[in-house]
N, C-alpha and C positions, 0 to 999 in steps of 0.2 A: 318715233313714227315708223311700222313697218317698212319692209323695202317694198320697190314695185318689183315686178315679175322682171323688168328691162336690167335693176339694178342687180337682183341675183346673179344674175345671169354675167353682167358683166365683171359683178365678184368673182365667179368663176373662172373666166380667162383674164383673171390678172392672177388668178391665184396660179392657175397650173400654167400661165404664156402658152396657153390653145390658142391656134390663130380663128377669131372670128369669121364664122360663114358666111356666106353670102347669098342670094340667090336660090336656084332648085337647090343648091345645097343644102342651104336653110331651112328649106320646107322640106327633107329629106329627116332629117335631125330633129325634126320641129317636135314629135314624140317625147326625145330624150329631155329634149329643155324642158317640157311640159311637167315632166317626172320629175326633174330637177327643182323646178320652180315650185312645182303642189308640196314636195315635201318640206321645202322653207317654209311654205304660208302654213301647214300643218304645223311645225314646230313653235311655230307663231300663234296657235291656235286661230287662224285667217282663215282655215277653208280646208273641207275635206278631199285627200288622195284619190283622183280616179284610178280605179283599177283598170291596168292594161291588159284586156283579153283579147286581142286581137289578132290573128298570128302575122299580119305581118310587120304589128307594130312591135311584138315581141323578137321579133330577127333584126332589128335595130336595135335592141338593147345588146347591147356586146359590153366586149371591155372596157370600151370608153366608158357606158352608165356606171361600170364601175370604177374607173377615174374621179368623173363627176361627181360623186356620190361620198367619194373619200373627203375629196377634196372643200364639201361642205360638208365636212365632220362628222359623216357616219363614217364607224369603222366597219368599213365592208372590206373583201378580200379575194380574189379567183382562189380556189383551191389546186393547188398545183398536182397534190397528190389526190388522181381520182379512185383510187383505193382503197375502197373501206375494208377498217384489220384490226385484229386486238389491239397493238401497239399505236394505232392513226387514235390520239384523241380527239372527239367530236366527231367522230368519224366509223366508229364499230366497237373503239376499246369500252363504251358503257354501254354496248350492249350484250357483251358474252365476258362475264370478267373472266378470264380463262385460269387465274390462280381458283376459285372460288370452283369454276365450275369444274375442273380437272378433279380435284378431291370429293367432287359429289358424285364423279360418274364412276370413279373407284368403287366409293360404297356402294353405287346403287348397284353397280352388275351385280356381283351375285343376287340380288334380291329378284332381276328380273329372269334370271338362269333356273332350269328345272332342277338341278342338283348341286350347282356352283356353292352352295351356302350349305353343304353336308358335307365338304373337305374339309379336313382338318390343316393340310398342307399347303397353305396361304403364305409366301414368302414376302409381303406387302408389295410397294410400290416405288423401292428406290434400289433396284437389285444392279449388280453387275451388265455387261454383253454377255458372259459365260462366269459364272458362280460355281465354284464347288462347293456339295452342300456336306457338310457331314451326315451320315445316319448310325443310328444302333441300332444292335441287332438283336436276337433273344435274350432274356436277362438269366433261363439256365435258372438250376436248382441250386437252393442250399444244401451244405450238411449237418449231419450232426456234431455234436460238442461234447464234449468231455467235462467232468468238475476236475480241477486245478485241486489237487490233494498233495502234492509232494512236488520239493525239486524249486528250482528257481526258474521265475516267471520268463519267458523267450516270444521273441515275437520272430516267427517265421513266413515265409514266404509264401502269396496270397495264394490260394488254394482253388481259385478258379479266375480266368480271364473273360473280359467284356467284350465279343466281338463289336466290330465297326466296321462300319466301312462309308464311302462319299461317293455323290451320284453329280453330273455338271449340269445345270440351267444355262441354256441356253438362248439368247434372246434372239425374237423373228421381230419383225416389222411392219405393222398395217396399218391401214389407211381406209381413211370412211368420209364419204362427204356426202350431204346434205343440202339441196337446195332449198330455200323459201322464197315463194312468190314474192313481188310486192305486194301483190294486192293482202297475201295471207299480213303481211307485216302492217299492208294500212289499217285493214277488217278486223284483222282475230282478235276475241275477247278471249283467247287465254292465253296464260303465260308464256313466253316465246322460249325465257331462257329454261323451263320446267318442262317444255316440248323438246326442245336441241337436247337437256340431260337425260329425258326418257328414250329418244331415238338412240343415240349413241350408246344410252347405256343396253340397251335390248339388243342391237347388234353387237356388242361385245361381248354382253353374256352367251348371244346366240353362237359367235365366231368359237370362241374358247370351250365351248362345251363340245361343238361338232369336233374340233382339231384333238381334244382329248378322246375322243369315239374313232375317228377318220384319221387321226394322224398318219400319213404316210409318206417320204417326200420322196418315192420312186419314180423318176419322170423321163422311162423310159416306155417302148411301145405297147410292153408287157409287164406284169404282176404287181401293178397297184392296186390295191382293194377297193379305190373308188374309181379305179378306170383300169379293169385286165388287159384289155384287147387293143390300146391305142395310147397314147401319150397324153397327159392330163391334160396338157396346155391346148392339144385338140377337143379334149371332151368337154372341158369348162372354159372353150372359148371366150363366152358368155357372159361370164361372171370369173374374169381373172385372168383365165389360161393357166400361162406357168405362174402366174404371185395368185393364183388359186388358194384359199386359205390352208385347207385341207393337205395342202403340199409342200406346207413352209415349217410345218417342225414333224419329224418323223415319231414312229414309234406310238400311236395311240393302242387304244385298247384292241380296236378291231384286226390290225396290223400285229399285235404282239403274237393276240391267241391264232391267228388264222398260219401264220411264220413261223409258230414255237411248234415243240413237241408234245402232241397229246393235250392239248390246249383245246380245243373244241371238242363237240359232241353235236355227233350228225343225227339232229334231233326228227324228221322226217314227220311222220304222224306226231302231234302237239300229245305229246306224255307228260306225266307227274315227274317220271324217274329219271327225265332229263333234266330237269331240277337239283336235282339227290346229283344227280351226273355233277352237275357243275360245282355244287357245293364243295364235293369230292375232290376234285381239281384244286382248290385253292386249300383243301389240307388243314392244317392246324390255324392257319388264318384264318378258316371261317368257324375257328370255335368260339370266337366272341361276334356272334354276328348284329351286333351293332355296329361294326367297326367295317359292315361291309354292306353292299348297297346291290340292285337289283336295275340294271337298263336296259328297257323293249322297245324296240321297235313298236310303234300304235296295233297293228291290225296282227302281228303275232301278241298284243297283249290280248285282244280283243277276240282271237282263236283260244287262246289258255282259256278262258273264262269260259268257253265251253263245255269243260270239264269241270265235270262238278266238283270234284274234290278240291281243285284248283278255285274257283269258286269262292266256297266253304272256307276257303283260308284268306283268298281275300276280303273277304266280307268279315272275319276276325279281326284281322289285322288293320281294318281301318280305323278300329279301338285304341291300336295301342301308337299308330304312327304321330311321331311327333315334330317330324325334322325336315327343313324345307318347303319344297312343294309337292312330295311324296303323294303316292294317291293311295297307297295302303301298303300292309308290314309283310311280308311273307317269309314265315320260319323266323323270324325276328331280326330280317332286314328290309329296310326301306326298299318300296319298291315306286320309280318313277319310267314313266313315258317318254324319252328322251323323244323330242322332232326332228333332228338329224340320223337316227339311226335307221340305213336305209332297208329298201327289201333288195335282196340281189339273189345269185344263180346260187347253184346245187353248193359250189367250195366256198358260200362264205362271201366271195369277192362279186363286185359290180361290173357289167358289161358297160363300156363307155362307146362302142359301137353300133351296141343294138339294146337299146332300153328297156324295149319288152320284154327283154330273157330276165328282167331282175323284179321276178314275181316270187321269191323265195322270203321266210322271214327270219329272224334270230333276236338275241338278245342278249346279255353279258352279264357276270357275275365278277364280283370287283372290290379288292380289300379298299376301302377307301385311303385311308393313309398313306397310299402307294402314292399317287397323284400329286405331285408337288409342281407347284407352279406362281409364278409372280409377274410383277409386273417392272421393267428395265427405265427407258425411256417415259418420264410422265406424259400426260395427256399435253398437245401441243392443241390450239385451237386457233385458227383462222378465218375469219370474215370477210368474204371476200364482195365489193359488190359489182354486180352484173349489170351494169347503166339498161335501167328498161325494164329489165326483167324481177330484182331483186337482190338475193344476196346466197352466195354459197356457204354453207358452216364446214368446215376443213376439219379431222380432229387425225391428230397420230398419235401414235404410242406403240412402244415393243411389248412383248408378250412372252415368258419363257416357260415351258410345262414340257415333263419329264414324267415318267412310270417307273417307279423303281420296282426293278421286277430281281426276283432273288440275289438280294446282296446284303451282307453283314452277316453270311453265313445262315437265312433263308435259303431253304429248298423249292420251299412249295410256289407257284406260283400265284400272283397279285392281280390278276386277271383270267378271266374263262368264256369262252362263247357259245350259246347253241347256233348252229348255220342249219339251213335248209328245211327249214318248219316250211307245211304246207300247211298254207294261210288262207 
């Protein structure tokens, strides 16, 4: 025979020795036993669970209903840890498997990067803090040979040496987080973990592309290429300060040629022959110019094309491009639209105190193979949740990229820029 509601009930304080209520007390509580009692006659198949929507019957459900609750054999629990994380299971680790998705966001940058997937200088994803990398250098001519006619056979000493030489990888540190509403996570009909691996992966590709264009970590008042006239941690308050992305490994492309010697060309009126100019610069490197790549700035691409000859070749070359996201071939290198590469004043470099003076354009010519870069620290990913509001996606990972600019007995330079097109 079922129990009554009376019997439950005193099941209960004999099970846990709760001292029975009394009084307004009783009628205080009266909710909780309610909730206690309907889910017996429910398990009893006696009678269906009223739902408590009430709020102020819901602020008597405390820890006690969860007492109650145990103690007639549901296994209910407080969660002690309100943290949701990769590691909490039930908790965030199946929603972001973070071994699963660390390796997916690897592959995907370069796919969502303008030119990240035309380097050939990919040092994967398990590199040192600092790496030395080996490189070679020219492989240099044979000679001739002689026929072996007389005399006994000698094996003499090698008749030409391999130069070499080793460039260091060095690893920076960054960091990207990501909020999701609740409601996005109650609502959204698309995939959550394929939206966290397309955001992360787009600003990775987007970070690593700009720091190979913008690398500079001078973070003084003066002569950084993306902030001349003031200290970066001033001008990219905003977006970093000093852990500014731009800031954290030196040496990019823009930074090499604007610092080196004879490395740019003060291109002024948008010419053909500044073209020829920069090819010129890179010398015997760009006598295979597949192996070398073309970055504009959008609105000095968009000036070139004014010129018809300029033109006439890009509208060739869109025949023959085959590689990344390239938007056509010129002289038989890819040429791409980088979106970090900025407009700035007459030298090349950005005013970080007065904006408007950075109406100038440029663009860069670039052995591709020079570029070597990997990834140190793998993808870390964290879930964090935000009672209320939703959940934070956390991701780190270090990042290391190097220019190798003449060595192994290289002359010529691996990098060239036009500065100061009038756009």
């Amino acid at each position: 025979m079922p129990k009554t509601r009376e019997e439950i009930l005193q099941d209960f304080f004999d099970k846990t020795g709760a001292e029975k209520p009394t009084g307004a007390e009783k009628n205080t509580l009266r909710p909780i036993y309610e909730a206690i009692t309907n889910i017996n006659l429910v398990a009893n198949g006696q009678k269906r669970c009223r739902k408590i929507d009430n709020d102020s019957e819901k602020s008597k459900i405390s820890p006690a209903l969860t007492a109650m609750l145990t103690a007639n054999g549901f296994n209910m629990k407080q969660n002690a840890n309100d943290v949701e994380h990769t590691t909490n299971t039930g908790f965030g680790e199946e929603l972001v498997p973070d071994q699963i998705l660390s390796a997916d966001i690897i592959d995907f940058t370069p796919q969502f990067g303008a030119f990240l997937s035309m380097l050939p200088g990919f040092h994967g994803s398990n590199m040192g803090k600092k790496e030395t990398v080996p490189i070679i250098g020219d492989e240099g001519f044979m000679i001739g040979n002689t026929e072996w006619t007389t005399g006994a056979g000698t094996i003499a000493q090698g008749n030409s040496k391999q130069k070499t030489g080793e460039i260091d990888i060095e690893q920076a540190p960054f960091l990207k987080s990501i909020d999701i509403s609740k409601r996005l996570l109650n609502y959204s009909v698309v995939d959550i973990e394929a939206w966290i691996k397309t955001k992360i992966a787009r600003s990775e590709a987007r970070t690593i592309e700009s720091i190979i264009i913008n690398g500079d970590s001078e973070s003084g008042g003066t002569g950084n290429v993306n902030s001349d006239d003031q200290e970066p941690a001033t001008t990219f308050a905003a977006v970093g300060g000093a852990l500014y992305h731009a800031t954290m490994i030196d040496h990019g492309v823009r930074e090499i040629a604007i610092n080196g010697s004879n490395l740019t060309v003060n291109a002024g009126t948008a010419d053909l022959t500044d073209l020829i100019a920069l090819m010129n610069i890179l010398g015997d490197l760009a006598s295979n110019p597949e192996a070398c790549m073309w970055l504009f700035n959008r609105r000095t691409y968009n000036k070139y094309l004014t010129l018809q000859a300029f033109y006439d070749a890009s509208q060739r070359g869109q025949v023959s491009t085959v590689a990344g996201n390239a938007i056509t071939n010129l002289f038989g290198s890819d040429l791409t639209i980088a979106r970090d590469y900025p407009l700035a004043e007459a030298d090349g470099k950005k005013s970080g105190v007065t904006l408007a003076n950075n109406t100038l354009g440029g663009y860069s010519y670039i052995y591709k193979p020079a570029i070597q870069w990997g990834y140190g620290q793998a993808f870390e990913l964290d879930v964090v949740k935000i009672p209320g509001l939703g959940i934070s996606v956390i991701a780190t990972n270090e990042v290391g990229i190097t220019i190798v600019q003449k060595k192994a007995g290289l002359t010529d330079s691996s990098v060239a820029s036009a500065i100061n097109v009038t756009v």
